[in-house]
mmJSON file of the N, C-alpha and C atoms, coordinates in Angstrom:
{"data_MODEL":{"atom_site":{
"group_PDB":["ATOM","ATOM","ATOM","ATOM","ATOM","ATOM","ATOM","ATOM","ATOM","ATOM","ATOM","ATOM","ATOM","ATOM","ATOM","ATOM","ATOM","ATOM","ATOM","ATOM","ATOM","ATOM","ATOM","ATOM","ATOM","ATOM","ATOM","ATOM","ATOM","ATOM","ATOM","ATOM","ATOM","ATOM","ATOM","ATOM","ATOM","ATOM","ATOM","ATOM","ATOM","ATOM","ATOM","ATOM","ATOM","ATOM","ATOM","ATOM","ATOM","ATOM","ATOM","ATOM","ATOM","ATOM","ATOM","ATOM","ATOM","ATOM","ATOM","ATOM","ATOM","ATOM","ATOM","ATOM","ATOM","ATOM","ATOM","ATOM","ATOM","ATOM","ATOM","ATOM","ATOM","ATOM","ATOM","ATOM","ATOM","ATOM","ATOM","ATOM","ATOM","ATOM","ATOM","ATOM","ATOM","ATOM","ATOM","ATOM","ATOM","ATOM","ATOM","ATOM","ATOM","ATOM","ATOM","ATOM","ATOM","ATOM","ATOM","ATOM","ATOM","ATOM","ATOM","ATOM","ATOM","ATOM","ATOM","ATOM","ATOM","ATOM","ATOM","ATOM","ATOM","ATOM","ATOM","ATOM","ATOM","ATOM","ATOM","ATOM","ATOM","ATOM","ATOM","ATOM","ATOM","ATOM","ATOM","ATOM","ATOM","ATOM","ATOM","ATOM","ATOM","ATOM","ATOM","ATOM","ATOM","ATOM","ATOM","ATOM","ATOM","ATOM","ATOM","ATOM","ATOM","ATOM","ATOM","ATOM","ATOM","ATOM","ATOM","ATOM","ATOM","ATOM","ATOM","ATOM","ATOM","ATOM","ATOM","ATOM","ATOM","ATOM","ATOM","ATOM","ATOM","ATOM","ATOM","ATOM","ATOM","ATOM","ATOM","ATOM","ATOM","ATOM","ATOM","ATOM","ATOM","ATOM","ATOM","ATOM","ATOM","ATOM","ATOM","ATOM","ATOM","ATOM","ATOM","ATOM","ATOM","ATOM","ATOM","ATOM","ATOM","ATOM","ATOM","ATOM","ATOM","ATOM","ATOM","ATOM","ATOM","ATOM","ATOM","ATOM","ATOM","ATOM","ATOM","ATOM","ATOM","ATOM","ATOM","ATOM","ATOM","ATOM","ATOM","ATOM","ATOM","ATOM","ATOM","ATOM","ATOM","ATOM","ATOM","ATOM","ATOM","ATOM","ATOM","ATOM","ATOM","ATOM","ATOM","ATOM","ATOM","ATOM","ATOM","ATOM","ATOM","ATOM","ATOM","ATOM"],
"id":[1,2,3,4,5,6,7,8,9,10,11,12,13,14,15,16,17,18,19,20,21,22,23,24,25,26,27,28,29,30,31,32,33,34,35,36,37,38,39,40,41,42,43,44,45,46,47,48,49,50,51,52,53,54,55,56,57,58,59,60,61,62,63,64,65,66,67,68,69,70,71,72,73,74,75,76,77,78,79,80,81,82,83,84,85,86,87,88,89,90,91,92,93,94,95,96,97,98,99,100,101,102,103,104,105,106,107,108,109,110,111,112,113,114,115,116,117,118,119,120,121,122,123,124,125,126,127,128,129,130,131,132,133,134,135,136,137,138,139,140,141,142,143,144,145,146,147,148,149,150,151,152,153,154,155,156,157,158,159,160,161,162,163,164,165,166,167,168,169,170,171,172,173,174,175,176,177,178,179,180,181,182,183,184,185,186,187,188,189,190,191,192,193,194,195,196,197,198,199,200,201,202,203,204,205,206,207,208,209,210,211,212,213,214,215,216,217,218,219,220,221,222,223,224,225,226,227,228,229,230,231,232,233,234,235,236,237,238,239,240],
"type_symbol":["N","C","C","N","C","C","N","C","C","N","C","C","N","C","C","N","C","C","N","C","C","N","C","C","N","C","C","N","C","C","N","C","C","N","C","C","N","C","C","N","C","C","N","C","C","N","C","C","N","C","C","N","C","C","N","C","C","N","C","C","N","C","C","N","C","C","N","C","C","N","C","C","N","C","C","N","C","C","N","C","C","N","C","C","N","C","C","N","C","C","N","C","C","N","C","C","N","C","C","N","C","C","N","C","C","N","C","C","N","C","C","N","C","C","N","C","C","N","C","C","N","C","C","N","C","C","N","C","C","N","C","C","N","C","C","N","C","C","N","C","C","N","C","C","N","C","C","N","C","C","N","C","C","N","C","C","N","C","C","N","C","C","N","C","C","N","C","C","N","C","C","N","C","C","N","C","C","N","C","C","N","C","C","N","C","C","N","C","C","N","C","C","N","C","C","N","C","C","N","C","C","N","C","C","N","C","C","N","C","C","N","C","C","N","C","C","N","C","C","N","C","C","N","C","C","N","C","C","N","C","C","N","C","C","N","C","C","N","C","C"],
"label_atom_id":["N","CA","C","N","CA","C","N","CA","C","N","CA","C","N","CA","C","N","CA","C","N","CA","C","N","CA","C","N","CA","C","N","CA","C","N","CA","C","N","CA","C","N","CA","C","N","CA","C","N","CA","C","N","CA","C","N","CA","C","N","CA","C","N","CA","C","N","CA","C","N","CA","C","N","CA","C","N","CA","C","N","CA","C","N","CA","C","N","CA","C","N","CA","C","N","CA","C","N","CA","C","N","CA","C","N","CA","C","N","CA","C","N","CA","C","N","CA","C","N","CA","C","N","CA","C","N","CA","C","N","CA","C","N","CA","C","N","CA","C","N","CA","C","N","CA","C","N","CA","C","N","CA","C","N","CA","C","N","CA","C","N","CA","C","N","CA","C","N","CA","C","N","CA","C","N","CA","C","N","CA","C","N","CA","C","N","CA","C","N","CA","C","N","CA","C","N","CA","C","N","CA","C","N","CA","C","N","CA","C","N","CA","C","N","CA","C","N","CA","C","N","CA","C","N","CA","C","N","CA","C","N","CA","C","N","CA","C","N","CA","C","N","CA","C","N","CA","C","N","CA","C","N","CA","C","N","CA","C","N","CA","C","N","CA","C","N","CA","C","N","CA","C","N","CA","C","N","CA","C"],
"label_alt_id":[null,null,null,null,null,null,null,null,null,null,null,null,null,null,null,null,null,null,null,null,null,null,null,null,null,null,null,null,null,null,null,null,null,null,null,null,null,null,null,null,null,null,null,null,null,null,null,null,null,null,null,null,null,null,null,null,null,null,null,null,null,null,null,null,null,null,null,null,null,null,null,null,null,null,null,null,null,null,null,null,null,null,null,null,null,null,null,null,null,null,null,null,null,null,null,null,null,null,null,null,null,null,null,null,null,null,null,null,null,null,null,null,null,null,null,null,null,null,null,null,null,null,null,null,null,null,null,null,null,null,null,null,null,null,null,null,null,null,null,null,null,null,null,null,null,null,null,null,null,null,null,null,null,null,null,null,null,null,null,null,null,null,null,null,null,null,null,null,null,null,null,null,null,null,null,null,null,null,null,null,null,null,null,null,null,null,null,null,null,null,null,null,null,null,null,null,null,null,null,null,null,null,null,null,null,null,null,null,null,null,null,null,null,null,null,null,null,null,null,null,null,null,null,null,null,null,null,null,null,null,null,null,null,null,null,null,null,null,null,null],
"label_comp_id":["UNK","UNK","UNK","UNK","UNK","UNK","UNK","UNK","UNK","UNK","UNK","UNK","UNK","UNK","UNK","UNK","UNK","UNK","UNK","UNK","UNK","UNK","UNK","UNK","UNK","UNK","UNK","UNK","UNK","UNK","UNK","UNK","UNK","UNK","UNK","UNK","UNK","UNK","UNK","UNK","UNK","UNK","UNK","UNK","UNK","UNK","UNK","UNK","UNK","UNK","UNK","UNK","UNK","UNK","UNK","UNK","UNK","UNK","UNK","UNK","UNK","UNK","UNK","UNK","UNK","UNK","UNK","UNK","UNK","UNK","UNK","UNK","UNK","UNK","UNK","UNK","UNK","UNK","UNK","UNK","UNK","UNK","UNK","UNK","UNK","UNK","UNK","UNK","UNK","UNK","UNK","UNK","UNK","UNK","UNK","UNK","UNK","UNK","UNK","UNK","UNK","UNK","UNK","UNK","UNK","UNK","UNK","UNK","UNK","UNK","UNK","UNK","UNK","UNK","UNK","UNK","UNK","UNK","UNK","UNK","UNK","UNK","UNK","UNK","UNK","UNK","UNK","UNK","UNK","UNK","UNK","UNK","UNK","UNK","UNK","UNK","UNK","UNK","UNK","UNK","UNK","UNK","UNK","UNK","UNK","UNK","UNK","UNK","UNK","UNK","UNK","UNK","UNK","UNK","UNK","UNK","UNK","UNK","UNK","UNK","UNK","UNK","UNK","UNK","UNK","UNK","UNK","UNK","UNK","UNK","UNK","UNK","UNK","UNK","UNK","UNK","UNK","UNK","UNK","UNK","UNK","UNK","UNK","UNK","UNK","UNK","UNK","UNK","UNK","UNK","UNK","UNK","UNK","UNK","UNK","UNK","UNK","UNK","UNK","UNK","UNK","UNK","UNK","UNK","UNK","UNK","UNK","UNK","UNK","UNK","UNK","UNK","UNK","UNK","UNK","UNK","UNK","UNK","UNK","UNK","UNK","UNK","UNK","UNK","UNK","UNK","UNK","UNK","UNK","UNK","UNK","UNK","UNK","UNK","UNK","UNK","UNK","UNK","UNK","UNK"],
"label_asym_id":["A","A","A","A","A","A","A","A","A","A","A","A","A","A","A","A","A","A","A","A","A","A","A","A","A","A","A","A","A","A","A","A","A","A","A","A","A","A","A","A","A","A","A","A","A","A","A","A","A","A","A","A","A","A","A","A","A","A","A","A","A","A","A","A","A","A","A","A","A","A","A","A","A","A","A","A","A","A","A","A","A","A","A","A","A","A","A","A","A","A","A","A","A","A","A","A","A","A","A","A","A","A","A","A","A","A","A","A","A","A","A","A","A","A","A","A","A","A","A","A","A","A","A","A","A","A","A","A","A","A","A","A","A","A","A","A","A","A","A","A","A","A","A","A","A","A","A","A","A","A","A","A","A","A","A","A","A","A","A","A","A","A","A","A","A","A","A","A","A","A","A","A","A","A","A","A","A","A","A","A","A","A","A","A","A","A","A","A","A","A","A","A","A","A","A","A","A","A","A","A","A","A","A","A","A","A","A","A","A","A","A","A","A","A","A","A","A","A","A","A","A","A","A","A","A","A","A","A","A","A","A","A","A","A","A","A","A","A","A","A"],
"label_entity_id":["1","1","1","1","1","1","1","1","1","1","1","1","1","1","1","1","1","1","1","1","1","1","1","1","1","1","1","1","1","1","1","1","1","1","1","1","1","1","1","1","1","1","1","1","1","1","1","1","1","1","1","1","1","1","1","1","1","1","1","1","1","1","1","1","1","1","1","1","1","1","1","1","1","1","1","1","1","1","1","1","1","1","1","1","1","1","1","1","1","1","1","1","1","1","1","1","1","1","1","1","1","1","1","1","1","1","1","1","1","1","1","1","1","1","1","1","1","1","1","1","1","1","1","1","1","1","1","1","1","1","1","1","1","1","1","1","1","1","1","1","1","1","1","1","1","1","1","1","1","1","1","1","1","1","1","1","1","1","1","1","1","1","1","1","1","1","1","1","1","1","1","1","1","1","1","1","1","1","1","1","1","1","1","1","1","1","1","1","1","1","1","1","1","1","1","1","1","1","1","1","1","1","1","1","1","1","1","1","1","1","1","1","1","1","1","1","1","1","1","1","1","1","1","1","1","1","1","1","1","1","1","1","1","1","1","1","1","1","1","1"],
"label_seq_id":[1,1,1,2,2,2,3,3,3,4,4,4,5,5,5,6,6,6,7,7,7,8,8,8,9,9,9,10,10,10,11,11,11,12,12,12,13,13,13,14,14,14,15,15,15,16,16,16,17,17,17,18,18,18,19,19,19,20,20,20,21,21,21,22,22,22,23,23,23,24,24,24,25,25,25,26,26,26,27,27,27,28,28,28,29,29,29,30,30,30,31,31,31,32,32,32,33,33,33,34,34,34,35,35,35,36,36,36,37,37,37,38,38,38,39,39,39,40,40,40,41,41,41,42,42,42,43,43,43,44,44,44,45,45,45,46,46,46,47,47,47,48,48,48,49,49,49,50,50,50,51,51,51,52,52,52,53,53,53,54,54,54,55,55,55,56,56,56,57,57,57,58,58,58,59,59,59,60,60,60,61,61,61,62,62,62,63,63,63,64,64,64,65,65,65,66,66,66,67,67,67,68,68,68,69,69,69,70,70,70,71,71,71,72,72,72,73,73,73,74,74,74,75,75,75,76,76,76,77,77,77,78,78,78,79,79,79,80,80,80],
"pdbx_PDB_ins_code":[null,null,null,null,null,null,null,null,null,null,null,null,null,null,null,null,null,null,null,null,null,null,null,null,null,null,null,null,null,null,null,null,null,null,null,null,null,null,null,null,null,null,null,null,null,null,null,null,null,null,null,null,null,null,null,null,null,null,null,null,null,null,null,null,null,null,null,null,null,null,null,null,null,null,null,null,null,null,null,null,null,null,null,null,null,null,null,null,null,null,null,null,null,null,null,null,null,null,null,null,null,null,null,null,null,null,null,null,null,null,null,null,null,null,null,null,null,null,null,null,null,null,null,null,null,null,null,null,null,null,null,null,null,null,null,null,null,null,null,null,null,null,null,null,null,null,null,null,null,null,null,null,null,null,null,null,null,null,null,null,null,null,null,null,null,null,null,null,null,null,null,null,null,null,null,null,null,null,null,null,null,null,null,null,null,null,null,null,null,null,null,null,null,null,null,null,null,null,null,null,null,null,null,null,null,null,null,null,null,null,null,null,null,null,null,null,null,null,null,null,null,null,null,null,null,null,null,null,null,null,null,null,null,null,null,null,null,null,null,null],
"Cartn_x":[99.166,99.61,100.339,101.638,102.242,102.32,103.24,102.611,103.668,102.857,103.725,105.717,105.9,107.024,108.309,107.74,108.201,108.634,110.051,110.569,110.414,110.673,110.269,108.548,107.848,106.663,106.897,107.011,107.917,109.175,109.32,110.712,111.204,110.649,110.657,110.984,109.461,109.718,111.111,111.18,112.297,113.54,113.676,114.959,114.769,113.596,113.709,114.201,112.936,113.322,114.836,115.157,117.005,117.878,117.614,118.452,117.725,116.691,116.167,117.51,117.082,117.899,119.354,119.51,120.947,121.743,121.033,121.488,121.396,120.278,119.967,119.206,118.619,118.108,118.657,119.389,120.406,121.953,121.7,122.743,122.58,121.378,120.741,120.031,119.929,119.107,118.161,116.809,116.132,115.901,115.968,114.96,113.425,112.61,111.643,110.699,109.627,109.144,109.231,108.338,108.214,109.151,110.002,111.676,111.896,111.531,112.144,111.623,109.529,109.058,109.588,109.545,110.095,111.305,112.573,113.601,113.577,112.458,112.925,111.968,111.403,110.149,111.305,111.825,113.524,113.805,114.526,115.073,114.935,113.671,112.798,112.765,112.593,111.682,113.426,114.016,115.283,116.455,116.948,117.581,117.227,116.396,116.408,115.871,114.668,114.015,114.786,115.874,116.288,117.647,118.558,119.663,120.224,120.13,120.068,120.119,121.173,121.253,120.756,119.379,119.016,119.189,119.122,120.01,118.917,117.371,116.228,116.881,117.274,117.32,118.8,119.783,121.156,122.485,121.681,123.077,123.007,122.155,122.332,120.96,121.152,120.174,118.81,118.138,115.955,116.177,117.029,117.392,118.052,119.09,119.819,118.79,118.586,117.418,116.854,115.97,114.773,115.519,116.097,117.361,117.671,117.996,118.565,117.68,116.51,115.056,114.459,114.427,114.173,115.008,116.836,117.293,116.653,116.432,116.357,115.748,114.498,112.799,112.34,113.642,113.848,114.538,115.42,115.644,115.347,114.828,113.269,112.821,112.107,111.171,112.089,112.986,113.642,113.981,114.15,114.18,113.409,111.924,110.895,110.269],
"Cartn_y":[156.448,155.156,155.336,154.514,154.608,153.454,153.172,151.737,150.605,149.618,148.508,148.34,147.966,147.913,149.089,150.126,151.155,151.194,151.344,150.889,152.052,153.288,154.848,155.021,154.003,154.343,153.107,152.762,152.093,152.066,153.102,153.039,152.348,152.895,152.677,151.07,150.439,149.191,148.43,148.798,147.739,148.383,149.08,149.284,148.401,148.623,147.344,145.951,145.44,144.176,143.826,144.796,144.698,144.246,145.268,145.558,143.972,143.428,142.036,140.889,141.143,139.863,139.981,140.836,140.993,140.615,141.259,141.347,140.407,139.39,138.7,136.812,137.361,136.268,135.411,135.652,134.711,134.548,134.608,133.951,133.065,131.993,131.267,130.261,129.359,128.054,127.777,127.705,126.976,126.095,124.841,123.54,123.534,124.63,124.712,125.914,125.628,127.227,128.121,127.732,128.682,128.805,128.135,128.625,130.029,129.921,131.196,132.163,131.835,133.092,134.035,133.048,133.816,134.517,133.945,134.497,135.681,135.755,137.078,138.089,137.656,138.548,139.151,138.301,139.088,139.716,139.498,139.726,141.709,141.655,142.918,143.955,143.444,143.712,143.99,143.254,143.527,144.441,143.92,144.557,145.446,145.752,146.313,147.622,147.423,148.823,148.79,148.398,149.338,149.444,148.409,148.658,149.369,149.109,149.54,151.278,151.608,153.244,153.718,154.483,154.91,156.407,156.497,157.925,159.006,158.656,159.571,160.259,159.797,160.339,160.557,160.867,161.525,160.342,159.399,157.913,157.64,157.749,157.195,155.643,155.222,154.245,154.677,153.984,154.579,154.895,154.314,153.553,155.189,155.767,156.693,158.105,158.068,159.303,159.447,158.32,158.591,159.156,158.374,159.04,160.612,160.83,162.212,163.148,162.377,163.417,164.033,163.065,162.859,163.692,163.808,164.35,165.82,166.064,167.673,167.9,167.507,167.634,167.752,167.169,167.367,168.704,169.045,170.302,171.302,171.131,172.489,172.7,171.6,171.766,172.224,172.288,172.647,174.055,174.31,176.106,176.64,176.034,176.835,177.16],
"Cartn_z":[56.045,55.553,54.236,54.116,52.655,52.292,50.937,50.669,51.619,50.216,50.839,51.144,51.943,52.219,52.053,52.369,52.684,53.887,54.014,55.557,56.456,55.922,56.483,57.045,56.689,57.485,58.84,59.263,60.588,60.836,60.9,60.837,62.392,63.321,64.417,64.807,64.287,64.418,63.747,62.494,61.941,62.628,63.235,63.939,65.528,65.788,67.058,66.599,65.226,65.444,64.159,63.937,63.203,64.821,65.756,66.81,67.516,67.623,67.665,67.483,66.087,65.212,65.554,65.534,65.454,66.9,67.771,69.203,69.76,69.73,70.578,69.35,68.297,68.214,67.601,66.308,65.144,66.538,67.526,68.539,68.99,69.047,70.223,69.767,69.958,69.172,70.864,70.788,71.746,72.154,72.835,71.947,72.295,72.708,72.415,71.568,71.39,70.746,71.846,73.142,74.143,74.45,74.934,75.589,74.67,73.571,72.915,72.84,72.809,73.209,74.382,75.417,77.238,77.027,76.738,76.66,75.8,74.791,73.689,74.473,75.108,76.092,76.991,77.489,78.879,78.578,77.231,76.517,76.203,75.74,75.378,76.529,77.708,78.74,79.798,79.852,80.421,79.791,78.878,78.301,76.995,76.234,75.434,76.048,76.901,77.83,78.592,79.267,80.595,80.396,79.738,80.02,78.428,77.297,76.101,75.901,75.542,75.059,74.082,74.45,73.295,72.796,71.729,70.985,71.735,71.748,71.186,73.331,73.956,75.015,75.776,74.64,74.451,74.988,74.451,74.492,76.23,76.611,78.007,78.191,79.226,79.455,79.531,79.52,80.21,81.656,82.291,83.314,84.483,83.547,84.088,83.732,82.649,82.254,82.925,83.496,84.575,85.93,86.4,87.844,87.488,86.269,86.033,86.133,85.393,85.459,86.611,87.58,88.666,89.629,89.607,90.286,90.236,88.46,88.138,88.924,88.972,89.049,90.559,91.394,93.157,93.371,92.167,92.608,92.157,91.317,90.565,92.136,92.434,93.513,94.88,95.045,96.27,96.243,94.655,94.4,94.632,94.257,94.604,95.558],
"occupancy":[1.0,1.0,1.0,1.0,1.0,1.0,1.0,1.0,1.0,1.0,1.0,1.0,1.0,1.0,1.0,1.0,1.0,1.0,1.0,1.0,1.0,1.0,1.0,1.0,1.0,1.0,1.0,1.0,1.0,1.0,1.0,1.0,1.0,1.0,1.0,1.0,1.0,1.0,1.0,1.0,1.0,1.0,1.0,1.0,1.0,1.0,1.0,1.0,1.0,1.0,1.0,1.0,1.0,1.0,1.0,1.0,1.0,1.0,1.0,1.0,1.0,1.0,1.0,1.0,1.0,1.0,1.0,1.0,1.0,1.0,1.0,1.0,1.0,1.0,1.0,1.0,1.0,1.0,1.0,1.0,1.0,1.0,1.0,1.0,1.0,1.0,1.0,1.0,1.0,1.0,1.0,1.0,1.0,1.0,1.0,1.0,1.0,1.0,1.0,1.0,1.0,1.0,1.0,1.0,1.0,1.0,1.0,1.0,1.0,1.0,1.0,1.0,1.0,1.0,1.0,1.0,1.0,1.0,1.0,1.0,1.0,1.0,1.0,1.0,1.0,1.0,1.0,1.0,1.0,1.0,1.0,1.0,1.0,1.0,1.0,1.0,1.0,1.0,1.0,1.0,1.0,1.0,1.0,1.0,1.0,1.0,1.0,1.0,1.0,1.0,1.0,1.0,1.0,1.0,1.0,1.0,1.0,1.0,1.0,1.0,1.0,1.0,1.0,1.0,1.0,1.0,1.0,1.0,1.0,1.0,1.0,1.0,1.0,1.0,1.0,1.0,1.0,1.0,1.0,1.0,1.0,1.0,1.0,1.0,1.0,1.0,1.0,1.0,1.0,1.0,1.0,1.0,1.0,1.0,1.0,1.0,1.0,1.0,1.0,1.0,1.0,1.0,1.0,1.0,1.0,1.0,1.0,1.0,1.0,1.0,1.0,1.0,1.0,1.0,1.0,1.0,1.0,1.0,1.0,1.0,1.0,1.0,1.0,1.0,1.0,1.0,1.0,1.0,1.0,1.0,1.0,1.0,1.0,1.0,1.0,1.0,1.0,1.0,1.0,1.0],
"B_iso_or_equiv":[0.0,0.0,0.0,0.0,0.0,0.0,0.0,0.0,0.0,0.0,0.0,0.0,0.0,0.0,0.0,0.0,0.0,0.0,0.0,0.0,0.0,0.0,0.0,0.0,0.0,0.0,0.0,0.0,0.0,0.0,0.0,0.0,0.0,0.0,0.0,0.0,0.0,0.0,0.0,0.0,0.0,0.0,0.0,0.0,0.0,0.0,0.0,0.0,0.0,0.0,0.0,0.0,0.0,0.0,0.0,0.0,0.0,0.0,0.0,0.0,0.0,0.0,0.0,0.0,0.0,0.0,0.0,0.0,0.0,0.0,0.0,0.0,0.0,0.0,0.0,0.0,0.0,0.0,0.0,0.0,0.0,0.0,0.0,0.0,0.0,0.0,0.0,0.0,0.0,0.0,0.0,0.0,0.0,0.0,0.0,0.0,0.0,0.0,0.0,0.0,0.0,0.0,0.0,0.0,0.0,0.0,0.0,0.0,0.0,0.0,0.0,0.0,0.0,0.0,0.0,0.0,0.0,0.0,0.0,0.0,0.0,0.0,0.0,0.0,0.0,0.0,0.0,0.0,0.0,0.0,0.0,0.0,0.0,0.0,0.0,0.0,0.0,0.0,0.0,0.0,0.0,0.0,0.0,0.0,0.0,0.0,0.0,0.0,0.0,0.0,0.0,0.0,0.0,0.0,0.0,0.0,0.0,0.0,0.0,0.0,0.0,0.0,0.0,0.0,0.0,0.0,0.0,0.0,0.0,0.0,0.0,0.0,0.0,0.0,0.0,0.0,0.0,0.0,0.0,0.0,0.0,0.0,0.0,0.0,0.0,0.0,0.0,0.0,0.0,0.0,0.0,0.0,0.0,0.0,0.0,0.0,0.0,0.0,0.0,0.0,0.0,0.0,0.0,0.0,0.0,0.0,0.0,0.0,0.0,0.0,0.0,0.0,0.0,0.0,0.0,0.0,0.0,0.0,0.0,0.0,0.0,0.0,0.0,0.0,0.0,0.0,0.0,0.0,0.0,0.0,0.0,0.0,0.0,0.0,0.0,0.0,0.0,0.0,0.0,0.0],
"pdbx_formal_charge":[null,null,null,null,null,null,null,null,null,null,null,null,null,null,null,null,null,null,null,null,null,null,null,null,null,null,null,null,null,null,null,null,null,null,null,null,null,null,null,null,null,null,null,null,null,null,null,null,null,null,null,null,null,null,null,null,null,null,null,null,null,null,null,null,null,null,null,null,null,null,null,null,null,null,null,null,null,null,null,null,null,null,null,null,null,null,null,null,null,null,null,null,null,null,null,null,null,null,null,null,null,null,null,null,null,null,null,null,null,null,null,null,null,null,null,null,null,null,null,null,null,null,null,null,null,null,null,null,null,null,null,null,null,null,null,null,null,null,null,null,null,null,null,null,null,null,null,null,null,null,null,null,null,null,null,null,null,null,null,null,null,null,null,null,null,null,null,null,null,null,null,null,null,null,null,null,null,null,null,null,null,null,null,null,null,null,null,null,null,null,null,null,null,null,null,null,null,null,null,null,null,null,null,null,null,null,null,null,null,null,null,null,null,null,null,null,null,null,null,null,null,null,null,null,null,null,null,null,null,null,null,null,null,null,null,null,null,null,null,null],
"auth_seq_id":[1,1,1,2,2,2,3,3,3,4,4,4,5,5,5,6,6,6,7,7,7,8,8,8,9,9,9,10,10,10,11,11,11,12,12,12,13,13,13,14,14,14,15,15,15,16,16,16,17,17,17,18,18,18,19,19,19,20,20,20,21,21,21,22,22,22,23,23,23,24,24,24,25,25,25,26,26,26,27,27,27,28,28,28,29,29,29,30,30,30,31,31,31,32,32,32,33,33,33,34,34,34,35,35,35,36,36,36,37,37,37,38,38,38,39,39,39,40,40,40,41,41,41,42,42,42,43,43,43,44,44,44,45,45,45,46,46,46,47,47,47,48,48,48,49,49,49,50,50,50,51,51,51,52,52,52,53,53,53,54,54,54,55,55,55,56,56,56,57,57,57,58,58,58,59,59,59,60,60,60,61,61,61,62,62,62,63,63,63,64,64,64,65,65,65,66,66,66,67,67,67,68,68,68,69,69,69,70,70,70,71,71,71,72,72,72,73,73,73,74,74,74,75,75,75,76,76,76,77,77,77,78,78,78,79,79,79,80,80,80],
"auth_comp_id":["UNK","UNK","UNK","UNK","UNK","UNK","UNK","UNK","UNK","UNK","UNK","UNK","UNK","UNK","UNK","UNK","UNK","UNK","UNK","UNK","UNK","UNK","UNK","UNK","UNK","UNK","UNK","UNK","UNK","UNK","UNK","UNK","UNK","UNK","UNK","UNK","UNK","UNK","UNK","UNK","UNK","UNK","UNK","UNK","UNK","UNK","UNK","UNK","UNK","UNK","UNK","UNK","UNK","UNK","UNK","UNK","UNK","UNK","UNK","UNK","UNK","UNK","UNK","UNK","UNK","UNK","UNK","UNK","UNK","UNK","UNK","UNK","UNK","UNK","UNK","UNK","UNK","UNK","UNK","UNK","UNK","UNK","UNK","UNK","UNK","UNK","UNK","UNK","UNK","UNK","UNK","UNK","UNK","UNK","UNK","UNK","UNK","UNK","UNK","UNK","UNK","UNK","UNK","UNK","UNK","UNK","UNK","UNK","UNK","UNK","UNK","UNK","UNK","UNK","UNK","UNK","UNK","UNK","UNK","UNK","UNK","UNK","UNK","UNK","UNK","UNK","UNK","UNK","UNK","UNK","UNK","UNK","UNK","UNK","UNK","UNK","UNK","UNK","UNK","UNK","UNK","UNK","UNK","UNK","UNK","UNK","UNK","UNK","UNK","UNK","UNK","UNK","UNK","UNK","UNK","UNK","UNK","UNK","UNK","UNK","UNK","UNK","UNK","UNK","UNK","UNK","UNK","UNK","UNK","UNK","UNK","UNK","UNK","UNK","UNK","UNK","UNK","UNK","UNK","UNK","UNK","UNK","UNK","UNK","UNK","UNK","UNK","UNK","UNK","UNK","UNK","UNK","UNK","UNK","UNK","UNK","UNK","UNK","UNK","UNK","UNK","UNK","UNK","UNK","UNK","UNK","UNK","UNK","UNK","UNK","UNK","UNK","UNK","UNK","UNK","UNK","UNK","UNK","UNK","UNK","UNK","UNK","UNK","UNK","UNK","UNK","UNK","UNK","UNK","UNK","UNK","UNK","UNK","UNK","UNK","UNK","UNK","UNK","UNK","UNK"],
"auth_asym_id":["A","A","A","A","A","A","A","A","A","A","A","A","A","A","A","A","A","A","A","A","A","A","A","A","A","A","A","A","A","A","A","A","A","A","A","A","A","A","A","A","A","A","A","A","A","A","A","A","A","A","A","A","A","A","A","A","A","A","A","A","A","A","A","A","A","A","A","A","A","A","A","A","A","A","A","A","A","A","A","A","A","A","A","A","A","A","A","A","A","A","A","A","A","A","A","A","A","A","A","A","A","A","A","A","A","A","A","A","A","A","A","A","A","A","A","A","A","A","A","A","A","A","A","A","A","A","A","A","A","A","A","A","A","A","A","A","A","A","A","A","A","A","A","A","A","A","A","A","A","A","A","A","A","A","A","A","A","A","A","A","A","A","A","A","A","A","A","A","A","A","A","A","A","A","A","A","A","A","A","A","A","A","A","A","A","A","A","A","A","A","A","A","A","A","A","A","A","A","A","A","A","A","A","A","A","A","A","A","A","A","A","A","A","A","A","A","A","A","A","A","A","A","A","A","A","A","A","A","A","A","A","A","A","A","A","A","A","A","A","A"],
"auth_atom_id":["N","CA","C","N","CA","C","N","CA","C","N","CA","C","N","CA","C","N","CA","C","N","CA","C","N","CA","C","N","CA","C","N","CA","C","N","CA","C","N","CA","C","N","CA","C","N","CA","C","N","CA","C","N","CA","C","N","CA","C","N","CA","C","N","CA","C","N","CA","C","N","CA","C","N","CA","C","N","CA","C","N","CA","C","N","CA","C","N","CA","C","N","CA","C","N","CA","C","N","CA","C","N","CA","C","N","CA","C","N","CA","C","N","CA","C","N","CA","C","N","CA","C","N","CA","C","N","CA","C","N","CA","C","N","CA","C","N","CA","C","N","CA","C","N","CA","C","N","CA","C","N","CA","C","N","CA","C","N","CA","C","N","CA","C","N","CA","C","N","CA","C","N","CA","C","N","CA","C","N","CA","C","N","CA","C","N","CA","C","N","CA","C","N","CA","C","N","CA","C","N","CA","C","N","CA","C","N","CA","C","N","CA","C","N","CA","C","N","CA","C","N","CA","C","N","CA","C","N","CA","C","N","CA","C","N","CA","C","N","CA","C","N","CA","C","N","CA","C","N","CA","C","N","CA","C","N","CA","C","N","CA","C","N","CA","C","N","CA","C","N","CA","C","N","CA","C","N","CA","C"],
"pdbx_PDB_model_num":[1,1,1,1,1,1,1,1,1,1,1,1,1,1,1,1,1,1,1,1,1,1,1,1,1,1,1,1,1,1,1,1,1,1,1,1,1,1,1,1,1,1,1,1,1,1,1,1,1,1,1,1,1,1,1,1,1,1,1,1,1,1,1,1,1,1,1,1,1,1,1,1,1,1,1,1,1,1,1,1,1,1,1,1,1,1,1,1,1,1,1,1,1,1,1,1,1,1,1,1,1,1,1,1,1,1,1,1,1,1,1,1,1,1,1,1,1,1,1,1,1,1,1,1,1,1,1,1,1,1,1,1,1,1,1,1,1,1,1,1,1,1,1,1,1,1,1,1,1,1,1,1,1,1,1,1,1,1,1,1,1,1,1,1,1,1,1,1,1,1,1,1,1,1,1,1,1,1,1,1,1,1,1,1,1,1,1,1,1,1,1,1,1,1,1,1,1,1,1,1,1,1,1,1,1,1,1,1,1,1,1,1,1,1,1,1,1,1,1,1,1,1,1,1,1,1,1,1,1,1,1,1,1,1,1,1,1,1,1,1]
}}}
């Protein structure tokens, strides 16, 4: 634990919810609370995990990584 408001000890998080605000939430007015919980839940759950490029797995989707992984990993096993 470091102290307070040290952005380097989450870093993780404040880059989600920057990529949050930015992407998706200061765009959109709701007219309800829940309307906005659900949609930022889609939101999360659709596009940020599946379609979203993330660096940590070489600028491609979750989406294509896994397919790619997968292709390898059929043909490891077909060598062997």
């Amino acid at each position: 634990m470091g102290y307070t408001g040290i952005c380097w000890d989450n870093a993780m998080a404040e880059s989600f919810f920057a990529t949050l605000k930015t992407e998706f939430y200061y765009r959109r007015i709701w007219p309800t609370r829940a309307r906005a919980i659900r949609d930022v839940a889609a939101w999360i759950e659709d596009r940020y995990n599946r379609r979203r490029r993330h660096s940590s797995i070489g600028h491609v989707t979750p989406v294509d990584f896994e397919l790619q992984y997968s292709s390898q990993a059929a043909e490891i096993q077909l060598a062997a």
